[in-house]
C-alpha positions as a Markdown table, in Angstrom:
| # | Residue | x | y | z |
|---|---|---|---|---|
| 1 | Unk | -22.9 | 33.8 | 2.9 |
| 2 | Unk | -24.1 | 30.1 | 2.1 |
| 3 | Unk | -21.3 | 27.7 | 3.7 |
| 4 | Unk | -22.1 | 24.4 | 1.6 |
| 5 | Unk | -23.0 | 25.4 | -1.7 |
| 6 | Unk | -23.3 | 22.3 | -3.6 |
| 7 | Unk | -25.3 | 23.4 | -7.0 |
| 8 | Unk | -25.8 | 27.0 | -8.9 |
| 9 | Unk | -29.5 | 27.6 | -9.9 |
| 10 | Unk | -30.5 | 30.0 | -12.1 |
| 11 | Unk | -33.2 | 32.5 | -11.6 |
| 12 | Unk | -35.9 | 33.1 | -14.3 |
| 13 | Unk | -38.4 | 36.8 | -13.5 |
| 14 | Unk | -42.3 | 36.1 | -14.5 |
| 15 | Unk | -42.9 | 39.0 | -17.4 |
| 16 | Unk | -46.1 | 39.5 | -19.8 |
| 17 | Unk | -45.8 | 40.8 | -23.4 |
| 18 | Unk | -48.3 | 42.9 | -24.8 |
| 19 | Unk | -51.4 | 44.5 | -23.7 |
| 20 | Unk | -53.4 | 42.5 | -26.0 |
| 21 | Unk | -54.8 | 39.1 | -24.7 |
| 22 | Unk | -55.1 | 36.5 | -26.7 |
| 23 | Unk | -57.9 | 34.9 | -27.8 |
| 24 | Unk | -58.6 | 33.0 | -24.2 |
| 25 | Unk | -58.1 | 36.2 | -22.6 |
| 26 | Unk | -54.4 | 36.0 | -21.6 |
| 27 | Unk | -51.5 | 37.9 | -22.4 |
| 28 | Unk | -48.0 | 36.2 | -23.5 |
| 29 | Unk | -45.8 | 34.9 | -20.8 |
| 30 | Unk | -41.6 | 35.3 | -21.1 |
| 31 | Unk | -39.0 | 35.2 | -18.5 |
| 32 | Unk | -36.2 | 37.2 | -17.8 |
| 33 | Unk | -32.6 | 35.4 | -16.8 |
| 34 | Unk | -31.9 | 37.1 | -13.5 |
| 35 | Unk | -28.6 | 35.5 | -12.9 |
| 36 | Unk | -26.9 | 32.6 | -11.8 |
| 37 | Unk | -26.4 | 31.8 | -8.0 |
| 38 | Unk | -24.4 | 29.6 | -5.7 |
| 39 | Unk | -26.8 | 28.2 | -3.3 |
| 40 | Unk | -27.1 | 24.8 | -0.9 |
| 41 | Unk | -29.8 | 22.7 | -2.7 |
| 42 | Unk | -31.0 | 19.9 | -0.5 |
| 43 | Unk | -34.1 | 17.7 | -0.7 |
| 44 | Unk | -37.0 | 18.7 | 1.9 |
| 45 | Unk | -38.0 | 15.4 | 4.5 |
| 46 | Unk | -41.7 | 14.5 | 4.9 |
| 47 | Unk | -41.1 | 16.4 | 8.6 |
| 48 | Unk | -40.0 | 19.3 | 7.4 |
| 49 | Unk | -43.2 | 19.9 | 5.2 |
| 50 | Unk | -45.2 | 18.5 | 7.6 |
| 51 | Unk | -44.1 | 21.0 | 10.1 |
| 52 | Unk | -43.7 | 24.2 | 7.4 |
| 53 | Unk | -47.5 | 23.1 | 5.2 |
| 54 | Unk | -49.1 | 20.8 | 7.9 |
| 55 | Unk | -48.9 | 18.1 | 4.9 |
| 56 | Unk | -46.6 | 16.0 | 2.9 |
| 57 | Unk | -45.5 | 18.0 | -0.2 |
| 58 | Unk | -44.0 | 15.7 | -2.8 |
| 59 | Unk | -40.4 | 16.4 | -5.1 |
| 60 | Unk | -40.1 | 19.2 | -2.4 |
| 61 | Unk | -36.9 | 21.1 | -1.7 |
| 62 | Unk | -34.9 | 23.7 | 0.7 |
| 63 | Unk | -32.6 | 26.3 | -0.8 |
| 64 | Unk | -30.4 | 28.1 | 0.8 |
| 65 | Unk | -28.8 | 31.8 | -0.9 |
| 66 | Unk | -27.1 | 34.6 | 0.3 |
| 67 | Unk | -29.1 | 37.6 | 1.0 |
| 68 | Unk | -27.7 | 39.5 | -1.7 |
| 69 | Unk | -29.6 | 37.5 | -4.2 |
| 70 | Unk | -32.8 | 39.4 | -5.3 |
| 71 | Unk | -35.3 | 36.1 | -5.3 |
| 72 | Unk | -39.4 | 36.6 | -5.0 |
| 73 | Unk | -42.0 | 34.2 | -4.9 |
| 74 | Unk | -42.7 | 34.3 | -8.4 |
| 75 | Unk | -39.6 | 33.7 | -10.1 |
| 76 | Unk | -39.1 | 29.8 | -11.6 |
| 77 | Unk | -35.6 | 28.7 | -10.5 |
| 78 | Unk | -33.3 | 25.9 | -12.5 |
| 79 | Unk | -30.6 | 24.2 | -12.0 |
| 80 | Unk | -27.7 | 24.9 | -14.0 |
| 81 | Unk | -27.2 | 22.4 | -16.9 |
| 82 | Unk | -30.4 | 20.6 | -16.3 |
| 83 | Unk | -33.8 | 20.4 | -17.4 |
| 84 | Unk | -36.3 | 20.9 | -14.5 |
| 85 | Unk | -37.9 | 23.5 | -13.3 |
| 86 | Unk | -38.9 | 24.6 | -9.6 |
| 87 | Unk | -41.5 | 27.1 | -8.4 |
| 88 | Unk | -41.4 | 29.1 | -4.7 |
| 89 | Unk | -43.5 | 27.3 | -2.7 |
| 90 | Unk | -44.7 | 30.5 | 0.2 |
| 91 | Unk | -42.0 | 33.5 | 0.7 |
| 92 | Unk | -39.0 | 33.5 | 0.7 |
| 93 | Unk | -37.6 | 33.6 | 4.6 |
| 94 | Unk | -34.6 | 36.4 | 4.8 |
| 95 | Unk | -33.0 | 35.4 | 8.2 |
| 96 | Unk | -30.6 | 38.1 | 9.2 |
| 97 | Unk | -30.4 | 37.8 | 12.6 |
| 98 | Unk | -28.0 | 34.8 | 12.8 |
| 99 | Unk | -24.8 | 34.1 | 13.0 |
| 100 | Unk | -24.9 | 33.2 | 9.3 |
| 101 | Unk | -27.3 | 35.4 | 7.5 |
| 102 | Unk | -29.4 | 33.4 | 4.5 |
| 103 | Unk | -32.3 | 33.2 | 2.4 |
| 104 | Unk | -33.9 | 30.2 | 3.0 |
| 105 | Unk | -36.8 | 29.2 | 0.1 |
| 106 | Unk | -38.8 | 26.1 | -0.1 |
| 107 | Unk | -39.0 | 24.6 | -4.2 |
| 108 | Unk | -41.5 | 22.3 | -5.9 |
| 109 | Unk | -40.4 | 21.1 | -9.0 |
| 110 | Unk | -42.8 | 21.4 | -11.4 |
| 111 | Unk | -44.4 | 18.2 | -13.5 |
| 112 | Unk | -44.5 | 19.8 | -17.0 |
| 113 | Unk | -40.9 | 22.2 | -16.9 |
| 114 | Unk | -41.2 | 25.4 | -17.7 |
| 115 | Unk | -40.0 | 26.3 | -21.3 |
| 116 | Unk | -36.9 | 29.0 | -20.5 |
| 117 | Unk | -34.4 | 30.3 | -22.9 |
């Protein structure tokens, strides 16, 4: 259970069409709408990725989602109602050993957004 959820993101699965690549030798990308989520979006300090990457990682957030939510590393996450984009920075940390049991995942929003619909 996430305590302060203060934004619901949606979560977008990575798929490939076809087994044809194109002419460069890739296949089509799509995503898949997952579902929408209540989670605890907050903005990750210079410390904290400093401490987590052993750099600064810039535009850099924490999530926080209740372990029912099927999130992997390769899904692309938005907010809902808004524009950008975010990609799983590592794995997805499942702490169930606490008093409050959570997913925490670390976000980089992306420079060019991902095109979802």
């Amino acid at each position: 259970m996430v305590f302060f959820p203060n934004e619901k993101v949606e979560l977008w699965e990575y798929n490939e069409e076809g087994d044809i690549p194109n002419f460069f030798g890739e296949t089509i990308a799509s995503y898949t709408l997952i579902g929408v989520y209540d989670v605890d979006f907050q903005p990750a300090s210079q410390k904290d990725t400093m401490n987590d990457f052993g750099k600064t990682l810039e535009d850099t957030y924490k999530l926080y989602l209740d372990l029912s939510v099927p999130i992997t590393d390769t899904m692309i996450l938005r907010l809902e109602g808004k524009e950008d984009t975010y990609s799983v920075v590592g794995t997805p940390i499942f702490n169930n050993h606490n008093v409050v049991n959570h997913i925490k995942v670390i976000v980089q929003k992306q420079r060019q957004p991902t095109k979802l619909e």
